[in-house]
N, C-alpha and C positions, 0 to 999 in steps of 0.2 A: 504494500500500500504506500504510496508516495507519503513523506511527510510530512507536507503540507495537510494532506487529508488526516492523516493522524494525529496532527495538533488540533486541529479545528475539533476532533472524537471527543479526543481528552477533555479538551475545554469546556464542553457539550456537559460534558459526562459530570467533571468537577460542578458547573452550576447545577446541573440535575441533583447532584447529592446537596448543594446549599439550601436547596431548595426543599426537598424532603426534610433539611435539619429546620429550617423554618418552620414545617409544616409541623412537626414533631411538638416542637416548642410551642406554638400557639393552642396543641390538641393537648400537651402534657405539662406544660411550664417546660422551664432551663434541667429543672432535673429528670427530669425523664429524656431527654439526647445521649444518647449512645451511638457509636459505631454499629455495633449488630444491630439497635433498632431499627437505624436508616438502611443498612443490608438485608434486613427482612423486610421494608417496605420495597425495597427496590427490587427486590427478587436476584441479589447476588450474595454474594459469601461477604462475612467483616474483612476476611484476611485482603482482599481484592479491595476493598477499599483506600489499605494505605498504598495502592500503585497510585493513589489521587492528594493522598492526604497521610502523613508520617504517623500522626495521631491523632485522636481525638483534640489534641491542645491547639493540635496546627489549624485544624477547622474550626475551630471557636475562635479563632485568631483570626482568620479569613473572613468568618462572620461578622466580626466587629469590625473589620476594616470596611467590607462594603458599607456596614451601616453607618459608619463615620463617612466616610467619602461620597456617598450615596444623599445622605442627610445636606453636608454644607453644598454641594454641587447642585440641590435641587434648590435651596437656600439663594445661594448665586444665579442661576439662573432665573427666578422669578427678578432678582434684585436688579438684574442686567435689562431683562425687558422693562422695568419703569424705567429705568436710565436710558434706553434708546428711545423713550416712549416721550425724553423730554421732562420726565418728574425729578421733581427737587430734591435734591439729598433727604431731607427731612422725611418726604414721600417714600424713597426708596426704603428708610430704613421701617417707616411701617408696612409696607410691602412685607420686607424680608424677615419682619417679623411676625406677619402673619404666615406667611410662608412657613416656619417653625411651627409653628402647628399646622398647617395642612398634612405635611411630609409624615408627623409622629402619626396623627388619626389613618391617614392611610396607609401608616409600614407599623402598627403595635408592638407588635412581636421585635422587630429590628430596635424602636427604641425600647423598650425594656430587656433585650440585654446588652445595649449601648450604656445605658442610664439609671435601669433597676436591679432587676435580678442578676444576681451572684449565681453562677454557674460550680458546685459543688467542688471541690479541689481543684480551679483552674485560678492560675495566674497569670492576670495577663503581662507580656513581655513588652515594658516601657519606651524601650525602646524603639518598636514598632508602632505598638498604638496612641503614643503620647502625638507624637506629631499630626495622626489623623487625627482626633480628639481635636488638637489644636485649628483645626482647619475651618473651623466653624464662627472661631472669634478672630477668625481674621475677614473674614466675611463683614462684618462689623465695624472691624477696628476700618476697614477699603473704607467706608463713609463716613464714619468719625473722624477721623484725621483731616482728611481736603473740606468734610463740613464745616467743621471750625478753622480751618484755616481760611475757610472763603468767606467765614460771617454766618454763615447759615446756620451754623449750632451756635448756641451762646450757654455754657456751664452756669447755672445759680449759684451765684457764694455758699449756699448753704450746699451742694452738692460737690464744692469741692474738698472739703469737708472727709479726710479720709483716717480712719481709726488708727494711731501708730503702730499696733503691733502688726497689724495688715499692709501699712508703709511697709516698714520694715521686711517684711516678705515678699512684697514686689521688687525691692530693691536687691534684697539676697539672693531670691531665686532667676528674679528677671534680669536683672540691673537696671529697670524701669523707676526712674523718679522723676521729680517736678511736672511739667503739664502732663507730659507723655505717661507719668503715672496718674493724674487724673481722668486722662480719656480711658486707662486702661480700667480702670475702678467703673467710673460710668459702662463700658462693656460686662463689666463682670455682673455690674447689677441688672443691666435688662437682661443677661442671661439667665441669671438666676430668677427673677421674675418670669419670665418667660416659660422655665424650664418648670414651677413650681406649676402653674398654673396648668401648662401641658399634663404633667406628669397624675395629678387628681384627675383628668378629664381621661388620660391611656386604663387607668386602673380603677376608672368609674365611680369617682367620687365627686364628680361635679356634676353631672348629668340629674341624678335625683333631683341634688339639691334646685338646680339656675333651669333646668330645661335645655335652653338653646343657648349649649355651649359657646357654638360662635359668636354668639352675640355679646355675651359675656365677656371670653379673651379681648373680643375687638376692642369694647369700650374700655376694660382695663389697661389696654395696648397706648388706648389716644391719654388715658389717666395720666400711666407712669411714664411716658412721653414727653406731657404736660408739666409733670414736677421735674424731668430731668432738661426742660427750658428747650424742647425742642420741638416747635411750634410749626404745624400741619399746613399745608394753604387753603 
């Protein structure tokens, strides 16, 4: 078999198995993903598996990557169409924040084991998935930076405002201080709003309560927006 054609199998073959550990996950949680589970749905043997995958660790690693690169790429791309569309920074970033939650409601499974579930004796290898991870606040940090540097974001006194032992941390870990650590702080906090809000609505605790979730996120979106001096047109 030429291969060419044999790369294109494999590759086939590797998303078919992501796919079935997806499908596992949503029908069982994180704990119940096995190797032989996804070999008995597929109708192949475990051992045939790691010709795709070295271990069980390697494809929970592969997992979180799609869903980190998967998550800011779809983030990005909504955020890209307001900006050719002519919308103002301000505009783009509530885009891309609503954007953050469309991508979670339509992949569950993908952000809860991004974001929630603990996957039983696995550790994820930092080195790999820090940087996808990372890939999400920089999406963010792309229109915070030239916002305020164009005028278009204006920081409240009261928002720059950042606790010292959290200074401190930005500076040790990042080497991020002075303004560059207040836009970095302002990102931290819509994510964390953000993610907060998401995250009740993935595991169905907001839905009882609000009804129409979206409706809800939205208005909280234009709120903490609002206090972080970043005014809509």
């Amino acid at each position: 078999m030429p291969r060419k054609r044999q790369i294109e199998l494999n590759e086939a073959t590797r998303e078919e198995i992501k796919a079935t550990a997806r499908q596992l996950m949503s029908d069982k949680g994180t704990a119940g993903l096995s190797l032989r589970a996804i070999a008995r749905n597929m109708d192949m043997t475990a051992p045939a598996l790691y010709h795709y995958f070295g271990s069980l660790d390697d494809l929970i690693t592969a997992l979180i990557l799609d869903g980190f690169n998967g998550y800011a790429d779809y983030v990005r791309y909504r955020r890209d169409e307001a900006a050719t569309s002519g919308h103002s920074i301000p505009q783009q970033i509530f885009v891309a924040m609503k954007a953050f939650r469309e991508w979670a409601v339509e992949h569950p499974t993908d952000f809860q084991l991004i974001y929630g579930n603990p996957i039983p004796g696995y550790v994820a290898p930092a080195e790999i998935t820090t940087p996808a991870a990372a890939r999400m606040g920089a999406v963010f940090m792309e229109m915070l930076i030239p916002g305020l540097d164009a005028g278009e974001i204006k920081i409240p006194e009261p928002q720059r405002i950042i606790p010292a032992t959290v200074q401190a941390h930005y500076a040790d870990k990042y080497s991020i201080e002075g303004e560059m650590g207040e836009i970095f702080h302002m990102m931290n906090q819509m994510w964390g709003m953000m993610y907060g809000l998401v995250a009740l609505e993935v595991y169905n605790h907001t839905t009882p309560v609000v009804g129409d979730t979206a409706a809800f996120y939205e208005q909280a979106v234009r709120s903490h927006l609002q206090l972080m001096g970043i005014k809509l047109d």
